[in-house]
ZANU-890889 format. One record per residue: residue number from 0; residue in one letter; x, y, z of N, C-alpha, C in turn. Coordinates in Angstrom, 1 decimal, decimal comma. Last residue first. Layout:
% residues N
SITE   nr  rest     nc1     nc2     nc3    cac1    cac2    cac3     cc1     cc2     cc3
SITE  NUM     A       X       Y       Z       X       Y       Z       X       Y       Z
...
END
This chain:
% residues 259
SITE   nr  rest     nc1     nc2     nc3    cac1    cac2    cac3     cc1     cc2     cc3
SITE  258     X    -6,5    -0,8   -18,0    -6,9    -2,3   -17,9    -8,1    -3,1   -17,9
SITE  257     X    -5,7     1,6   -20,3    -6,2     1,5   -19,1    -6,3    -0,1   -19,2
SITE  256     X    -2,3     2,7   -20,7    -3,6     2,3   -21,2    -4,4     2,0   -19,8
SITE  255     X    -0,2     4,3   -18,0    -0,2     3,4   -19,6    -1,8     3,3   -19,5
SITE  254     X     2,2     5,8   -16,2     0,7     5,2   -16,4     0,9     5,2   -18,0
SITE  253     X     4,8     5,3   -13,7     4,4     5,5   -15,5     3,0     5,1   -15,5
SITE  252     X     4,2     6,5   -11,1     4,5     5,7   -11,7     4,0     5,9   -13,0
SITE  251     X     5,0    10,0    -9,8     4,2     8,7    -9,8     4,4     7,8   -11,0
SITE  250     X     7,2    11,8    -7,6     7,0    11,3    -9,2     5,9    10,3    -8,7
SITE  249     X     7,9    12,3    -4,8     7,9    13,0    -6,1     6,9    12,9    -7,2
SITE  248     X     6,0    10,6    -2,1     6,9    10,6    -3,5     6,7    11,6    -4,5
SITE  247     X     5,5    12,3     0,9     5,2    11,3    -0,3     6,1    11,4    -1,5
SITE  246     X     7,7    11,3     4,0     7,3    12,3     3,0     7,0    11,7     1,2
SITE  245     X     7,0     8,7     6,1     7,6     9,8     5,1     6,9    10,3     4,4
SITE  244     X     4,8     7,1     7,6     6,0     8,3     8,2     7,1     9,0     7,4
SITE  243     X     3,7     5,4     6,8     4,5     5,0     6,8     5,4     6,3     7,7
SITE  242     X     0,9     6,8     6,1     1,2     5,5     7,2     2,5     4,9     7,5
SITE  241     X     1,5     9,4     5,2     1,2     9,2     6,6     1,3     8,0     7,4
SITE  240     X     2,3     7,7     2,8     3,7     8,5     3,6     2,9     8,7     5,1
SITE  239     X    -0,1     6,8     2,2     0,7     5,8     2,3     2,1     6,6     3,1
SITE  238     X    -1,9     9,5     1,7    -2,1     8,4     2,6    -1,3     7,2     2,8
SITE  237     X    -0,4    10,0    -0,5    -0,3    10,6     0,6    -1,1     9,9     2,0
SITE  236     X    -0,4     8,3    -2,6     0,5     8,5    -2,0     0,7     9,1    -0,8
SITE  235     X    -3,6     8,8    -2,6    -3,4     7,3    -2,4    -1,2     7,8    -1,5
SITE  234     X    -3,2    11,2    -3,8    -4,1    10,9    -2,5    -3,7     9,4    -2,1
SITE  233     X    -2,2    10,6    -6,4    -1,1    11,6    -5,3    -1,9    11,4    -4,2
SITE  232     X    -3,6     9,4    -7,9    -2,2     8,3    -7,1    -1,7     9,2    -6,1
SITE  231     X    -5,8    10,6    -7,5    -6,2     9,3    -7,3    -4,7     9,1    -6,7
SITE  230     X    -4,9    12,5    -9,7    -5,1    12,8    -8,2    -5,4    12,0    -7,5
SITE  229     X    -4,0    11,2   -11,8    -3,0    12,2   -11,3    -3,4    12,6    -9,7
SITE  228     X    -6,5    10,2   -12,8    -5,4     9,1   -12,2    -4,8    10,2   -11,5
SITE  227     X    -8,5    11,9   -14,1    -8,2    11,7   -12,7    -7,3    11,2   -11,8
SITE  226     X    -8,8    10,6   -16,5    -8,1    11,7   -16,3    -8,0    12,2   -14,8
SITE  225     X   -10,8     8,7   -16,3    -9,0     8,6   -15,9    -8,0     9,2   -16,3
SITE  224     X   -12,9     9,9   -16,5   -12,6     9,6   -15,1   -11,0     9,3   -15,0
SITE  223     X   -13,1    10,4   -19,3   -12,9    11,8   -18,2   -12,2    11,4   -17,2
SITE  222     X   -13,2     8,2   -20,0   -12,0     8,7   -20,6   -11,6     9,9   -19,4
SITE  221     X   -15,4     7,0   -19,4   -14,7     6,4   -18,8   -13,2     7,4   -19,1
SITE  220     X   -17,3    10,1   -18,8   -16,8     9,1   -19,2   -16,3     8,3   -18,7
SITE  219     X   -20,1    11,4   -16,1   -18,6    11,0   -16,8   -18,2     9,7   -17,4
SITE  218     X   -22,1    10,3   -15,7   -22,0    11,4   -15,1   -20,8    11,9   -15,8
SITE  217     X   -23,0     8,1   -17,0   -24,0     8,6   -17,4   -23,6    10,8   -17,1
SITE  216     X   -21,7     6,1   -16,2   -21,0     6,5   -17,4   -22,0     8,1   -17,9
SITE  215     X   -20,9     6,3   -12,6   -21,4     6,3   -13,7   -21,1     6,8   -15,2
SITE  214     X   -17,9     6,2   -11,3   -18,5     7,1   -11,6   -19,6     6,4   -12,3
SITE  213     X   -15,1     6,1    -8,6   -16,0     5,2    -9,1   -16,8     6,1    -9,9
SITE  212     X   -11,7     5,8    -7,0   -13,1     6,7    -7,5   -13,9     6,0    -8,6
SITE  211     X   -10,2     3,9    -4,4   -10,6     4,0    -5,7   -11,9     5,1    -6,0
SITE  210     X    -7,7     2,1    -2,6    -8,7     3,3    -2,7    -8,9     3,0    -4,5
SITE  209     X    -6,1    -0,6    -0,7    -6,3     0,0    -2,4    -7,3     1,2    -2,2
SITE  208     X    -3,4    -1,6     1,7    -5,4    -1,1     1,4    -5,1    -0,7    -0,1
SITE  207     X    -1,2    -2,2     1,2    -1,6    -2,7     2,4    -3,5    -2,6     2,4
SITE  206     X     1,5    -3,8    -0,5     0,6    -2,8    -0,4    -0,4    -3,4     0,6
SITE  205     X     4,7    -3,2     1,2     3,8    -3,6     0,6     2,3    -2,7     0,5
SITE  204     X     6,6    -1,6     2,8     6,2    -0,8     1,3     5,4    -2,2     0,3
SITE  203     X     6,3    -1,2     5,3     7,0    -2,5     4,7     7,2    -2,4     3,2
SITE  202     X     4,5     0,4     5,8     5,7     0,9     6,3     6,5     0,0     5,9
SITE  201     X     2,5     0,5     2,8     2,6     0,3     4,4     3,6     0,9     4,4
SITE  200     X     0,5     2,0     0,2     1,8     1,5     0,6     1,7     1,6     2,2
SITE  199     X    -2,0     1,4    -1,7    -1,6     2,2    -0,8    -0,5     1,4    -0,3
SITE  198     X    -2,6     1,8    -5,4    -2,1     1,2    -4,3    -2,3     2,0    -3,2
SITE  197     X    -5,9     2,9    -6,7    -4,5     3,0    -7,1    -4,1     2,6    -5,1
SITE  196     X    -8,0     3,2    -9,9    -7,9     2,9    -8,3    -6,4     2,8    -8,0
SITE  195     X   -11,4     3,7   -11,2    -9,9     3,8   -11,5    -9,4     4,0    -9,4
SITE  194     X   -14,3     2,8   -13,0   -13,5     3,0   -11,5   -11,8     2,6   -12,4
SITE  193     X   -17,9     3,2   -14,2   -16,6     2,9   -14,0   -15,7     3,0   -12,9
SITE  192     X   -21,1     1,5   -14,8   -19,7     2,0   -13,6   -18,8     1,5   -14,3
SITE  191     X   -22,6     0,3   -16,7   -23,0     1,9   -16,9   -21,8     2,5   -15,8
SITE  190     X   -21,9    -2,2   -16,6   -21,6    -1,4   -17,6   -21,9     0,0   -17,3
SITE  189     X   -20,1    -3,5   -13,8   -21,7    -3,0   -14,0   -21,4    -2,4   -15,5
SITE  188     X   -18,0    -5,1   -14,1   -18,8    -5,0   -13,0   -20,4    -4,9   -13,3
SITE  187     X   -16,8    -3,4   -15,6   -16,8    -4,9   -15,7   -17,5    -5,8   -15,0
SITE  186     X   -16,4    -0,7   -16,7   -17,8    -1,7   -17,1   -17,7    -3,5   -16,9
SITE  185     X   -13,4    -0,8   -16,1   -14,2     0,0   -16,6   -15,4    -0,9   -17,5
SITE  184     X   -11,5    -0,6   -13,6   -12,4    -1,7   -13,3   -13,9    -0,2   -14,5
SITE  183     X    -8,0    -0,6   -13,3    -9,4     0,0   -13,5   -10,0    -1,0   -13,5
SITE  182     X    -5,2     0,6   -11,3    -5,7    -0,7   -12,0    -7,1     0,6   -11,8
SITE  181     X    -1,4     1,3   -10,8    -2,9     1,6   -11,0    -3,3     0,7   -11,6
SITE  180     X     1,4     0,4   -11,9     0,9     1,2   -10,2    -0,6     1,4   -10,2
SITE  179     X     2,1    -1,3   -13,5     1,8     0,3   -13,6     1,2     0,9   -12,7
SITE  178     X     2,8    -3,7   -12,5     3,9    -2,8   -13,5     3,6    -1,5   -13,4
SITE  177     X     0,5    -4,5   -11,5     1,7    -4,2   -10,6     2,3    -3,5   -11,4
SITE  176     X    -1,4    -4,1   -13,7    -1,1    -3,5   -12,9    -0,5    -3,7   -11,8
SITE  175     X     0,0    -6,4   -15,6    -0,1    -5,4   -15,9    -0,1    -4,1   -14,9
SITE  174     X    -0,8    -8,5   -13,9     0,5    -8,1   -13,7     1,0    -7,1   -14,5
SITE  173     X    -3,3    -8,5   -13,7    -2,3    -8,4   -12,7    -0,9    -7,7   -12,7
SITE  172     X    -3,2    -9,5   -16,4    -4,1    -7,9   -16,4    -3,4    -7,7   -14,8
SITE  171     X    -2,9   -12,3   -16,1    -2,0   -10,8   -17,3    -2,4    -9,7   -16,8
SITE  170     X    -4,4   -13,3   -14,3    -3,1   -13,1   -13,8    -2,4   -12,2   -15,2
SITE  169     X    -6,9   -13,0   -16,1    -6,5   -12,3   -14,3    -5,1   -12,3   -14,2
SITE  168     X    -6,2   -14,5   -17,9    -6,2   -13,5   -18,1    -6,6   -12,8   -17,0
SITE  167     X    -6,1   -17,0   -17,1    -5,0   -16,5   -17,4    -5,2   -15,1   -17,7
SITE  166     X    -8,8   -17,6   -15,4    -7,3   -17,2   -14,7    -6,0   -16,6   -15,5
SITE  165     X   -11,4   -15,5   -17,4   -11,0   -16,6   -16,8    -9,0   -16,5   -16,0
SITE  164     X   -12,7   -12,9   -17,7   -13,3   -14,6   -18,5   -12,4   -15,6   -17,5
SITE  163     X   -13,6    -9,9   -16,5   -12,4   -11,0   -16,5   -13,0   -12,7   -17,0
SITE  162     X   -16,2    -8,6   -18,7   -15,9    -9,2   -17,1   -14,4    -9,5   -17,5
SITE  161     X   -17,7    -7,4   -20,4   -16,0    -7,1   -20,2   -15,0    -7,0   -19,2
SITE  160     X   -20,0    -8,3   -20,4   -18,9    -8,7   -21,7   -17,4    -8,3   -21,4
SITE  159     X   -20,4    -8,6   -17,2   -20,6    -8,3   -18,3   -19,7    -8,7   -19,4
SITE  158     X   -20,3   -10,8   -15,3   -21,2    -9,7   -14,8   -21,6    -8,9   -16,1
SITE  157     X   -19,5   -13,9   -15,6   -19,4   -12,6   -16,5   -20,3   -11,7   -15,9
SITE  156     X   -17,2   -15,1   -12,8   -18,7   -14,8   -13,4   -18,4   -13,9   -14,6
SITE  155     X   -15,3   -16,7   -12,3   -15,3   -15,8   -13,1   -16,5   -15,4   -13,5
SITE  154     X   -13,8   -18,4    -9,3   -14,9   -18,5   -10,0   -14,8   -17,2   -11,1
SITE  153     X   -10,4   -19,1    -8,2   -11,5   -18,2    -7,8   -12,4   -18,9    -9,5
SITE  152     X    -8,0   -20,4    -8,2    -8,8   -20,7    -7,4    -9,8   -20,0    -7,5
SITE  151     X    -6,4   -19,0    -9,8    -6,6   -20,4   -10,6    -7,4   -20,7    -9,5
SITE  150     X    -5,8   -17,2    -7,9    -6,8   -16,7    -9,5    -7,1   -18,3    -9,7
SITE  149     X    -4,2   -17,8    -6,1    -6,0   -17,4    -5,8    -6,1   -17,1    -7,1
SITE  148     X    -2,1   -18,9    -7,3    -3,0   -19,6    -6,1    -4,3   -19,3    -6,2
SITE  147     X    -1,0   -16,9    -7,9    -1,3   -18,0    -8,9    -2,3   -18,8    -8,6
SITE  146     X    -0,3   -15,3    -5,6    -1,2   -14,7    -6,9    -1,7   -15,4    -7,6
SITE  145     X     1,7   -17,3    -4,7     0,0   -17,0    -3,9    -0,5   -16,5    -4,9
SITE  144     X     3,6   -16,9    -6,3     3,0   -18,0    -6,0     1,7   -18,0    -5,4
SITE  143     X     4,5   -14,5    -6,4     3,8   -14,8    -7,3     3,5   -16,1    -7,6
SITE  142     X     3,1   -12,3    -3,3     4,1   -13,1    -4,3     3,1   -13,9    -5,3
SITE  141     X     0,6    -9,4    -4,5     1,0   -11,0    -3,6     2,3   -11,3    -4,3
SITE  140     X    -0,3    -7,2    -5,7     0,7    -7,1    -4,7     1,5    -8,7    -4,6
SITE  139     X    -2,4    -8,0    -7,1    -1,8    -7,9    -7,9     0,1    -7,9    -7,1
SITE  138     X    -4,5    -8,1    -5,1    -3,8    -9,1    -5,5    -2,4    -9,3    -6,2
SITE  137     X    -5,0    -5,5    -5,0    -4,6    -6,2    -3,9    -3,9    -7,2    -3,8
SITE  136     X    -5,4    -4,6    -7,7    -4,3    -3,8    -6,9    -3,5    -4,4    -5,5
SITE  135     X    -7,7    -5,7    -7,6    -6,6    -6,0    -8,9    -5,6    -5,3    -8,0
SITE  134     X    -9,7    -4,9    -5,7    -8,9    -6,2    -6,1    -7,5    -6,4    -6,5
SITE  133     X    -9,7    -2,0    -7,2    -8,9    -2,3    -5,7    -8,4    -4,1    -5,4
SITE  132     X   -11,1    -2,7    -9,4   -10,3    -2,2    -9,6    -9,3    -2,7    -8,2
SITE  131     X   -13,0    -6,1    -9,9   -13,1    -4,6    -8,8   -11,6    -4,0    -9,2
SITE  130     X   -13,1    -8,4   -10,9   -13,2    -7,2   -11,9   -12,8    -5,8   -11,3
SITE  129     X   -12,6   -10,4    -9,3   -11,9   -10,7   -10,3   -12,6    -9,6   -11,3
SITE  128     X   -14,3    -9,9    -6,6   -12,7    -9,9    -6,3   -12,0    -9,8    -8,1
SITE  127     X   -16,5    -7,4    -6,1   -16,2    -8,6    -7,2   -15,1    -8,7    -7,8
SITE  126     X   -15,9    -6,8    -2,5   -15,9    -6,8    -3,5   -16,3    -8,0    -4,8
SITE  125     X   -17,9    -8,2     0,8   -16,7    -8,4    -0,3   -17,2    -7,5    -1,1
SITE  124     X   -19,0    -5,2     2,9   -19,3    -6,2     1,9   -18,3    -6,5     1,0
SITE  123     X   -17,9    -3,0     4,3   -17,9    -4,8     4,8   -18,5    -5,6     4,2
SITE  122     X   -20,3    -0,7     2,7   -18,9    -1,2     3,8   -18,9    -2,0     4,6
SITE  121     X   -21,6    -1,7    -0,5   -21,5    -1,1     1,0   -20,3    -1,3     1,8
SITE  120     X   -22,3    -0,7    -4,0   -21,1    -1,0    -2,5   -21,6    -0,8    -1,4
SITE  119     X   -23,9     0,4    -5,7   -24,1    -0,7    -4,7   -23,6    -1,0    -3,9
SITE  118     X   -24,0     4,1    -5,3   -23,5     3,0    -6,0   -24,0     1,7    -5,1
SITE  117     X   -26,3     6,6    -6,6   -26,3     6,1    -5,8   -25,5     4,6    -6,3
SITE  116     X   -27,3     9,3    -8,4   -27,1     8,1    -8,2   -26,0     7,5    -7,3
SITE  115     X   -27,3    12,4    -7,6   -28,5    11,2    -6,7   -27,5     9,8    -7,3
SITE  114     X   -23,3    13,8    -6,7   -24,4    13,0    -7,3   -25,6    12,6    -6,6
SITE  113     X   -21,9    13,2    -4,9   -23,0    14,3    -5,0   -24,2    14,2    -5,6
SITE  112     X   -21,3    10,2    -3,4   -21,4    10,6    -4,4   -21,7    12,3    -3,9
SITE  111     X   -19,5     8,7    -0,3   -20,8     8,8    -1,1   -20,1     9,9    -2,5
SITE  110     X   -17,2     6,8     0,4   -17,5     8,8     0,8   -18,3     8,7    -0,2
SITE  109     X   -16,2     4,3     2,3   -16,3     4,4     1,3   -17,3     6,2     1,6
SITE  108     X   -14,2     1,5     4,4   -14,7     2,9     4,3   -15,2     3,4     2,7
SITE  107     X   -13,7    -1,0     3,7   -13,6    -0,6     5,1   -14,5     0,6     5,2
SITE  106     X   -14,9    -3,5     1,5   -14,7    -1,9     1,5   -14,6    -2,0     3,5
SITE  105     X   -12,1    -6,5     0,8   -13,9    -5,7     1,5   -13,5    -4,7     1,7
SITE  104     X   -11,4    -9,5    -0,3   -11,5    -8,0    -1,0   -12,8    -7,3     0,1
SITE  103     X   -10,8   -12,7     0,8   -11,6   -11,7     0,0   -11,0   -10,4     0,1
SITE  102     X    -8,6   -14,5     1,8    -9,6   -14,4     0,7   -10,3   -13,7     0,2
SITE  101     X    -8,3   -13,0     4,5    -9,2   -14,0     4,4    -9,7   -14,4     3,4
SITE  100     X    -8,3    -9,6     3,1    -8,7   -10,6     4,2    -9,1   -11,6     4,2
SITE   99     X    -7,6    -6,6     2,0    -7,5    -7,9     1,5    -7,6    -9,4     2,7
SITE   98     X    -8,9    -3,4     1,6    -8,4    -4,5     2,2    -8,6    -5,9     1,6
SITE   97     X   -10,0    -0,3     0,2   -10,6    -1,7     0,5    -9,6    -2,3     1,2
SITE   96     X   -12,5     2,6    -0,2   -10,9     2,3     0,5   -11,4     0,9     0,8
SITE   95     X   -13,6     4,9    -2,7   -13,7     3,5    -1,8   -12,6     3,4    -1,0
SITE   94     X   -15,7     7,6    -3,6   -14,0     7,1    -3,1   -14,5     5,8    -2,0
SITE   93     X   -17,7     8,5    -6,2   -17,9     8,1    -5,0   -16,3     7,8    -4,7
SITE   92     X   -16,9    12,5    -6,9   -17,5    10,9    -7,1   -17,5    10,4    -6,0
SITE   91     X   -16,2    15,2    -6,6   -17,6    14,9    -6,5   -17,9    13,3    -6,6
SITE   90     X   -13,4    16,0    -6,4   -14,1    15,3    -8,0   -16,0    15,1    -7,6
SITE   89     X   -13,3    17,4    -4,1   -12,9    17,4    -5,3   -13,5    17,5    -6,4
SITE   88     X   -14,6    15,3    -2,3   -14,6    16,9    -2,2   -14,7    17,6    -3,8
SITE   87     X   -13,3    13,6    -2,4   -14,6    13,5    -2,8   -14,8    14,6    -3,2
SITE   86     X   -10,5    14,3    -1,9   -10,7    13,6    -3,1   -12,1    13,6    -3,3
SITE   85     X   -11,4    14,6     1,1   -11,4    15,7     0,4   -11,0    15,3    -1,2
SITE   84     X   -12,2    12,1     1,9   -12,9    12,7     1,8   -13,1    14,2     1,0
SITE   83     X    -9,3    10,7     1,8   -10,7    10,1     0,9   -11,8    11,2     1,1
SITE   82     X    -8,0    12,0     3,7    -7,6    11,8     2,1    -9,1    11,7     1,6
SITE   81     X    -9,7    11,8     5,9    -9,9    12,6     5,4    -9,3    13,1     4,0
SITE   80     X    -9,2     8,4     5,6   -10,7     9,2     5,5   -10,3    10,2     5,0
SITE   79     X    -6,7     7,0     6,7    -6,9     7,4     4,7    -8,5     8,3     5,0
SITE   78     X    -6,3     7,1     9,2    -5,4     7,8     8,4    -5,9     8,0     7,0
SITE   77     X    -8,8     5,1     9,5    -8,7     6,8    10,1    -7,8     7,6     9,7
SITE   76     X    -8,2     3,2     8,2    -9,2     3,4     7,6    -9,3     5,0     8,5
SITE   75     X    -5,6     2,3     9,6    -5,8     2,6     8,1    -6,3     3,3     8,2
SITE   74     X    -4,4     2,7    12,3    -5,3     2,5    11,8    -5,5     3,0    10,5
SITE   73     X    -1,9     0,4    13,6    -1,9     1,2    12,4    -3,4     1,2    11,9
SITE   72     X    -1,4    -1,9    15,0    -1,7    -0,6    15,7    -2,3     0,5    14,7
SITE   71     X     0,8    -3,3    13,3    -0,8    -3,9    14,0    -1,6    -2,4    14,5
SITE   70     X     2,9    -1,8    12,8     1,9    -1,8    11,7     0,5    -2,1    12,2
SITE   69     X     3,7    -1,8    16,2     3,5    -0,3    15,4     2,4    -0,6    14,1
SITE   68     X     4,2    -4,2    16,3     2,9    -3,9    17,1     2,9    -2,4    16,8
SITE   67     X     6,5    -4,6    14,0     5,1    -5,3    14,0     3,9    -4,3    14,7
SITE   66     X     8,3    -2,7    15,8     7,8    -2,7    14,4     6,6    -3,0    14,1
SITE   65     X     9,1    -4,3    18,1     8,0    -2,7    18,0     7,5    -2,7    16,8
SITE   64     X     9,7    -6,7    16,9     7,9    -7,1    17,9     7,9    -5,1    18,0
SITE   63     X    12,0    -5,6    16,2    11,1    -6,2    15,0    10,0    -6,3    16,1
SITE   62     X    13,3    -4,8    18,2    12,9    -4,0    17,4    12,2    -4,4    16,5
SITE   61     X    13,7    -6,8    19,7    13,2    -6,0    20,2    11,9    -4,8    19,3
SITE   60     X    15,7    -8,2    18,5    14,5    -8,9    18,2    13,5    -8,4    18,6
SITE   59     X    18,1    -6,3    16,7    17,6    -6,9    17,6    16,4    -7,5    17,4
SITE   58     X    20,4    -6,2    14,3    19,5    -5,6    14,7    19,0    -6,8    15,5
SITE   57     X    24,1    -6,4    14,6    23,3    -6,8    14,1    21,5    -6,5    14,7
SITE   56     X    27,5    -6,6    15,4    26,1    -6,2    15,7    25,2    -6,2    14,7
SITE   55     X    30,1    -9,4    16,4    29,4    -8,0    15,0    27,8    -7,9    15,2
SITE   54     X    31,4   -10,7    17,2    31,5    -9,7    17,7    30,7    -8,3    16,8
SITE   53     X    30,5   -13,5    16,2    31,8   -12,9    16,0    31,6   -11,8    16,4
SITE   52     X    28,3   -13,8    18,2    29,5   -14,6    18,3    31,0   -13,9    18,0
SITE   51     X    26,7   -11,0    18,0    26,7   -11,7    17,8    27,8   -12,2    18,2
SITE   50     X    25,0    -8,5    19,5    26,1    -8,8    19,6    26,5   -10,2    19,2
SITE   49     X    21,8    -6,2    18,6    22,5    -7,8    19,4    23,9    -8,2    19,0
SITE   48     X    19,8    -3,7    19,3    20,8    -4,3    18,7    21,3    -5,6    19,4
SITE   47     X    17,6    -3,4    21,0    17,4    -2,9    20,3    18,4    -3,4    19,1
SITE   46     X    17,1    -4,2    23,9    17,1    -5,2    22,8    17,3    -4,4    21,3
SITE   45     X    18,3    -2,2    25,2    17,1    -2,2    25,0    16,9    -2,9    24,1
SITE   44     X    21,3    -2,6    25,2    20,3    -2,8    26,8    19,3    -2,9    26,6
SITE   43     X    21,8    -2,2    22,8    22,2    -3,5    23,4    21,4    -3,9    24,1
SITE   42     X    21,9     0,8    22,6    20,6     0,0    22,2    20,8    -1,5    22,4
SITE   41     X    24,1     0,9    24,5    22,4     1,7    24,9    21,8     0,7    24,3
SITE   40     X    26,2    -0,3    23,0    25,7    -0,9    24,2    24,0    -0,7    24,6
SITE   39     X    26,1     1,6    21,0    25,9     0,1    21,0    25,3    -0,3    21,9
SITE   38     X    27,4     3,9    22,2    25,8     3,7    21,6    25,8     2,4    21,1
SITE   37     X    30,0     2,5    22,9    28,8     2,9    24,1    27,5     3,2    23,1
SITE   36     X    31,0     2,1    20,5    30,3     1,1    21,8    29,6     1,3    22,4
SITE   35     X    31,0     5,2    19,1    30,3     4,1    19,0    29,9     2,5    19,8
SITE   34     X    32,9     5,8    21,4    31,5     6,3    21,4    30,5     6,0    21,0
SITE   33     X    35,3     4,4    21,2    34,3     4,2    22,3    33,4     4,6    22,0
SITE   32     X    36,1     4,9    18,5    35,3     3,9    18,3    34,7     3,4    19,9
SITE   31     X    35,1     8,0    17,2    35,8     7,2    17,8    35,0     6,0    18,3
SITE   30     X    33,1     8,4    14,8    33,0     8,8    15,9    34,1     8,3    16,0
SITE   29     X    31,5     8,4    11,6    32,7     9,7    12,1    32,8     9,7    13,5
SITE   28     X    29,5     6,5    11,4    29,5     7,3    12,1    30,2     8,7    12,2
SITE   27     X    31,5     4,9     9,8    30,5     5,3     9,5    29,4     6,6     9,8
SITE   26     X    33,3     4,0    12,0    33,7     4,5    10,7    32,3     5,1     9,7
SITE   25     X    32,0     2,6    13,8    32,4     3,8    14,0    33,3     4,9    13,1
SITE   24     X    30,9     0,3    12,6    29,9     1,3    12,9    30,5     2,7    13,4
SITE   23     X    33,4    -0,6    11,8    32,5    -0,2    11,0    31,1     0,6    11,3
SITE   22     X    34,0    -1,0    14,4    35,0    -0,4    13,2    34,1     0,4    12,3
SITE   21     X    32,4    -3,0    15,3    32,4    -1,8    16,0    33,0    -0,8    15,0
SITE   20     X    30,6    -4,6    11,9    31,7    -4,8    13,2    31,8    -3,3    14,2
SITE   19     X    27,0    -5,4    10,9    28,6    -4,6    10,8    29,6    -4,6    12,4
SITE   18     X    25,1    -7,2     9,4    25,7    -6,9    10,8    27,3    -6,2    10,1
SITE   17     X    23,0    -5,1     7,2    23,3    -6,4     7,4    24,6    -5,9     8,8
SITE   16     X    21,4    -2,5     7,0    22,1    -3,3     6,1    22,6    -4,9     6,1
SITE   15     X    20,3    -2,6     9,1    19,6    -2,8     8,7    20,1    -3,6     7,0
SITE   14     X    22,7    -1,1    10,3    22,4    -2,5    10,6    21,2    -3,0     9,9
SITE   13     X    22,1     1,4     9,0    23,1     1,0     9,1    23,3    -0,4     9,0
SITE   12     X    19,4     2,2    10,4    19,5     2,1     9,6    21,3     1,2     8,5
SITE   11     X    20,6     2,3    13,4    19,4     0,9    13,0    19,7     1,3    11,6
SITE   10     X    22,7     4,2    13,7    23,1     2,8    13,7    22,1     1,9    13,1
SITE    9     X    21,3     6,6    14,4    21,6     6,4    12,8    22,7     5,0    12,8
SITE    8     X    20,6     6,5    16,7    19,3     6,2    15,4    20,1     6,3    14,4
SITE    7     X    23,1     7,7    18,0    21,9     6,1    18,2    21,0     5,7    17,7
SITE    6     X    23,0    10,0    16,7    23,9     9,2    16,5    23,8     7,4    16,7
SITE    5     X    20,6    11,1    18,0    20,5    11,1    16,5    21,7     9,8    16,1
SITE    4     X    21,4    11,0    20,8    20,1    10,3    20,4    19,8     9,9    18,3
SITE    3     X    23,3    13,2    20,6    23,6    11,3    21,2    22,4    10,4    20,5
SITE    2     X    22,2    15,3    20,1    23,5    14,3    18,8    23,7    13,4    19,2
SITE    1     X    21,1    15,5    22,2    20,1    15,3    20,5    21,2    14,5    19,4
SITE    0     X    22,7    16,2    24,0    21,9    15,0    24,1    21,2    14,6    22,8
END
């Protein structure tokens, strides 16, 4: 029964390629090519696959509404905590975890300091969408028509000398960190905070939430803190294979200068 069931899961990936003929699913397979109809058929019955005109199957409509009400269902903010709490654990700093909604950038969850000092963030308050490290990570995701959209649409306060000034240089520093899988946010905000922050991947392998460690300059450098990246991207990784249901990635993306 397990090689029936395995043999019936190893068609969606298959079809996922694009519609293949019985031949082809049963050449692929290694089966005869009743065995492959009849596992056709199964996932046929449960919308699972669909039988087009020319006779060639193709993934079902069944399977994209599980998919969906699988991501909808998907609680972030309780899959990434205990990541984020034992990264606190760790490094002792504060750990953010943000989302992108409606326009804005807002903490879901965030794991205090050891530290007394104390950050401003709260949970459910926007970010400062055009310096916050997790921004830049959120945005930086979008196609690159919406990306364009909301920078040339947003305000640029200088919070400090080393705010973002204005849209072209939001959409460079973007697209710096899509290239490099990580974004910082060092005194741009606040001078005496820094922050280094890094994607989280769905099951669609967009990005779906951003995390980030945050420090005073007073506790750590900016140089100390992003000697951190190494654990930042592997926690962030690992919180993205639980949401997704694989096993995290080997390697992490080339890191370069900071942003």
């Amino acid at each position: 029964m397990s090689q029936t069931v395995d043999r019936a899961l190893s068609i969606l990936p298959l079809l996922a390629e694009g519609p293949a003929s019985l031949e082809q699913v049963a050449t692929r397979l290694d089966v005869h090519k009743s065995t492959a109809l009849r596992l056709l058929r199964t996932l046929h019955d449960h919308g699972l696959v669909y039988r087009q005109q020319d006779q060639r199957y193709r993934l079902g409509a069944r399977l994209f509404a599980l998919a969906q009400q699988a991501v909808e269902a998907l609680d972030i903010r309780g899959i990434a905590h205990p990541h984020l709490a034992a990264l606190n654990e760790r490094t002792g700093h504060t750990v953010h975890l943000a989302v992108y909604e409606q326009g804005e950038v807002v903490y879901i969850d965030k794991v205090e300091s050891r530290y007394p000092v104390r950050m401003y963030s709260r949970i459910g308050r926007p970010v400062a969408i055009t310096v916050a490290a997790v921004a830049k990570l959120l945005l930086a995701d979008l196609p690159e028509p919406e990306r364009r959209a909301v920078a040339e649409g947003l305000d640029y306060p200088r919070y400090t000398p080393r705010s973002t000034p204005d849209a072209g240089a939001f959409l460079a520093e973007l697209a710096r960190v899509r290239e490099q899988g990580w974004a910082s946010d060092l005194g741009g905000h606040e001078e005496s905070i820094n922050c280094v922050g890094a994607p989280l991947h769905g099951p669609d392998g967009r990005v779906c939430a951003a995390m980030s460690v945050s420090a005073p300059n007073v506790v750590v450098t900016a140089e100390e803190l992003l000697r951190l990246r190494p654990q930042i991207l592997r926690t962030a990784e690992a919180i993205g294979a639980e949401l997704s249901g694989a096993a995290p990635a080997a390697h992490h993306p080339a890191t370069k200068g900071a942003t």
